[in-house]
C-alpha positions in Angstrom: 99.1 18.8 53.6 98.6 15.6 53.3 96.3 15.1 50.5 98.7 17.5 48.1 102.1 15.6 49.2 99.9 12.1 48.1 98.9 13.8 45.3 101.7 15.3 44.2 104.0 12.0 44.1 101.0 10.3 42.7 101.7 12.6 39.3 105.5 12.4 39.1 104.5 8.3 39.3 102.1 9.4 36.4 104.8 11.2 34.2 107.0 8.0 34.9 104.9 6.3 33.3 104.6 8.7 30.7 107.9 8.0 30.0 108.4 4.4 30.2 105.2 4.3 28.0 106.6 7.2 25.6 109.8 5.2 25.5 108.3 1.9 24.4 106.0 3.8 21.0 109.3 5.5 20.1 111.5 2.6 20.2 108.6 0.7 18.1 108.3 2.5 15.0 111.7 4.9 15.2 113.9 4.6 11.4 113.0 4.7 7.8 109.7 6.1 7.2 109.1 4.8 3.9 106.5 2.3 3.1 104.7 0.6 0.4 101.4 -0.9 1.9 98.5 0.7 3.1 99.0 1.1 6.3 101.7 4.2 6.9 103.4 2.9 10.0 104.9 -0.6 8.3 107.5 1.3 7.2 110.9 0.2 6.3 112.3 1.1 9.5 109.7 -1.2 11.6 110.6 -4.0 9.5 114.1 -3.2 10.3 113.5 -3.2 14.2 115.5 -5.2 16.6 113.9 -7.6 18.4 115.1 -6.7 21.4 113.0 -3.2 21.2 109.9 -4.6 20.6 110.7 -6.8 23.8 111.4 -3.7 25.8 108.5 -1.7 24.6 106.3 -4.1 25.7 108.2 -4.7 29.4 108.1 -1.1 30.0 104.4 -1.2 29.5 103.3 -2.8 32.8 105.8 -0.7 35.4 104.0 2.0 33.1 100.1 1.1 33.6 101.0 0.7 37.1 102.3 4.5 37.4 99.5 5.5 35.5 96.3 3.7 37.8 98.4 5.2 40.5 98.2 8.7 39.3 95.0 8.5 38.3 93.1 6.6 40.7 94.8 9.1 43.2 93.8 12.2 41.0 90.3 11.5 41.6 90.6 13.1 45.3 90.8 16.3 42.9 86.8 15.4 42.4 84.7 16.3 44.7 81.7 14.7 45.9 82.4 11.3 47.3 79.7 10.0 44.4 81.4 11.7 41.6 84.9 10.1 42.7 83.4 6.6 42.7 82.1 7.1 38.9 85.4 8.7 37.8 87.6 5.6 39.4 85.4 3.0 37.8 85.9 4.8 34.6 89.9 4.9 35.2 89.3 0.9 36.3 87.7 -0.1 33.0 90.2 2.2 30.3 93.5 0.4 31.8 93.1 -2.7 30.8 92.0 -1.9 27.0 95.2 0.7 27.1 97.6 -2.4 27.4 95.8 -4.3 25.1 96.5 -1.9 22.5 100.0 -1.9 23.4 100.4 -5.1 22.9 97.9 -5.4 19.8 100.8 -3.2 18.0 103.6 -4.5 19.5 102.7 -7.9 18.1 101.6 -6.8 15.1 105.1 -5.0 14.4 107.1 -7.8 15.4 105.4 -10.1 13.7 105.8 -8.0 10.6 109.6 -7.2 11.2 110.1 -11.0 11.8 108.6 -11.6 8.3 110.7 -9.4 6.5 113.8 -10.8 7.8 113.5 -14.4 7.8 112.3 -15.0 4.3 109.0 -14.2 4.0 109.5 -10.4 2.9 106.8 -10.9 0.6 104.1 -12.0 2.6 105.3 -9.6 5.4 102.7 -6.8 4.5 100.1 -8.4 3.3 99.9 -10.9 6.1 100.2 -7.6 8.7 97.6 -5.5 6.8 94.8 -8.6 6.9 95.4 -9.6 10.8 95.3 -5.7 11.5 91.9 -4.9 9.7 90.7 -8.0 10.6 91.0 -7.2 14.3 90.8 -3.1 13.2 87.4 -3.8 15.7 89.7 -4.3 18.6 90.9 -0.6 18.4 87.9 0.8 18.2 86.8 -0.8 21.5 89.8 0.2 23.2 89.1 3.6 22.6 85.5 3.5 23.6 86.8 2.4 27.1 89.7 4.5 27.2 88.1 8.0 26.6 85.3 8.5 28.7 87.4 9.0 32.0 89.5 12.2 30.5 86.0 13.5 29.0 84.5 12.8 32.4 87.3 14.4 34.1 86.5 17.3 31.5 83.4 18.1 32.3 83.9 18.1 36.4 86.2 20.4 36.5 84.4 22.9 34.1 81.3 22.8 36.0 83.2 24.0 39.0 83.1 19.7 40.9 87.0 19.7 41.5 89.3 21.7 43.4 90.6 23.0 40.4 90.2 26.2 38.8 87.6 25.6 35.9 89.9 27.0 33.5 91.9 23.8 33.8 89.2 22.1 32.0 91.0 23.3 28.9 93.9 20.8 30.5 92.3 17.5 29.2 94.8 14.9 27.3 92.1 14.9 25.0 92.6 18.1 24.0 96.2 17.8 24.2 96.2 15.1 21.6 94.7 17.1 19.4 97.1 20.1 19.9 99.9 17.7 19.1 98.4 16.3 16.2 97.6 19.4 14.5 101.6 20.2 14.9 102.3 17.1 13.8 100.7 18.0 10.3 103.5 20.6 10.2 106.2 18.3 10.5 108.6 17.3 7.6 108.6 13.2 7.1 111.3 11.8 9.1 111.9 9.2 12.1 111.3 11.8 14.5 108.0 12.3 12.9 106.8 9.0 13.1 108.0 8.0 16.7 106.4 11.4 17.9 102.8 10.4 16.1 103.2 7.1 17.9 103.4 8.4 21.2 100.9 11.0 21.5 98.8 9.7 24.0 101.8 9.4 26.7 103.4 12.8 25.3 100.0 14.4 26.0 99.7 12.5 29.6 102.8 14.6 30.0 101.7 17.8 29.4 98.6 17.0 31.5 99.7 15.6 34.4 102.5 18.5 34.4 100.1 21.2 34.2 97.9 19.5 37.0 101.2 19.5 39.4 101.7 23.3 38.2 98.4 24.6 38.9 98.6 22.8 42.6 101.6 24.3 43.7 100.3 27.7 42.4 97.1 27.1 44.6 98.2 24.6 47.2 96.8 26.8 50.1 93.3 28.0 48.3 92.3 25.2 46.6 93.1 22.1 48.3 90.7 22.9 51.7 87.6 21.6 49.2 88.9 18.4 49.1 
């Protein structure tokens, strides 16, 4: 009883922080999609973007990392085998860090290029923002690097029957989510919506997963939380 109550509040910390992460990547890139660079998302709308709501999309990031370390480290309990939990949380410990980094990679970059285009320099705006992004394009890479092996870790536990979740819940991975949400995003007609959406994936597909974690335990909160 414990254990699920812990866990349980750990996750609705998690989709808090979904949404104060969500919240920040919509109010980075929402407006005017149009754009004349290379790079799709310094669009007219970014350059357009208060500076206030590149201030509170980064603030809401660390309340956010916080809710998410919570959920997750707390998560791993799910795991078992008191070795297995150990590699899954230094996983988690080493993906957090690189997740804010990105965060705040982009929210530079943005208002660095919205600054541009305001006070003057409009000209150099894109070209100055396209050359400090591919020059540091190495940075994303890495991020990613450390930020996926946790969910594809998490994957593979739970299909191979080590949590005390069903193994069909393998197919709930925000890895997989990602890629649900960016097929539908192919679908979808160019607009603000659009682009905020594509920039918050990752949290919207946190959502989904955590949600569908806190689902499946209060559909098998007697059966399956004895094997942890």
């Amino acid at each position: 009883m414990r254990t699920y109550k812990k866990i349980i509040i750990a996750l609705l910390c998690g989709l808090l922080g979904c949404v104060c992460f969500g919240a920040g990547d919509w109010l980075m890139l929402y407006g005017d999609t149009a754009y004349s660079g290379t790079i799709s998302w310094l669009t007219a709308g970014a350059a357009q973007i208060a500076p206030w709501r590149n201030n509170l999309a980064m603030a809401l990031a660390f309340p956010g990392i916080i809710l998410y370390g919570i959920a997750l480290f707390v998560i791993g309990e799910l795991i078992t085998g008191e070795g297995r939990q150990k590699v899954y949380h230094y996983l988690i410990t080493f993906s957090l860090t690189p997740w804010l980094c990105l965060h705040l990679f982009y929210i530079m970059l943005l208002y660095g290029f919205a600054w541009m285009s305001g006070n003057g320099y409009a000209s150099a705006a894109i070209p100055v923002s396209e050359a400090v992004f591919f020059h540091f394009s190495w940075l994303v890479l890495v991020s990613e690097v450390l930020m996926l092996p946790p969910y594809l870790y998490w994957g593979w536990l739970v299909l191979r029957g080590q949590s005390a979740l069903p193994q069909q819940m393998a197919l709930s991975n925000p890895l997989i989510f990602y890629l649900a949400l960016k097929l539908i995003t192919l679908l979808m007609p160019d607009s603000a919506f659009r682009l905020a959406f594509t920039n918050g994936l990752m949290s919207e597909s946190m959502v989904l997963w955590f949600g569908s974690i806190l689902a499946c335990l209060r559909l098998h909160r007697n059966q399956k939380l004895r094997r942890t």
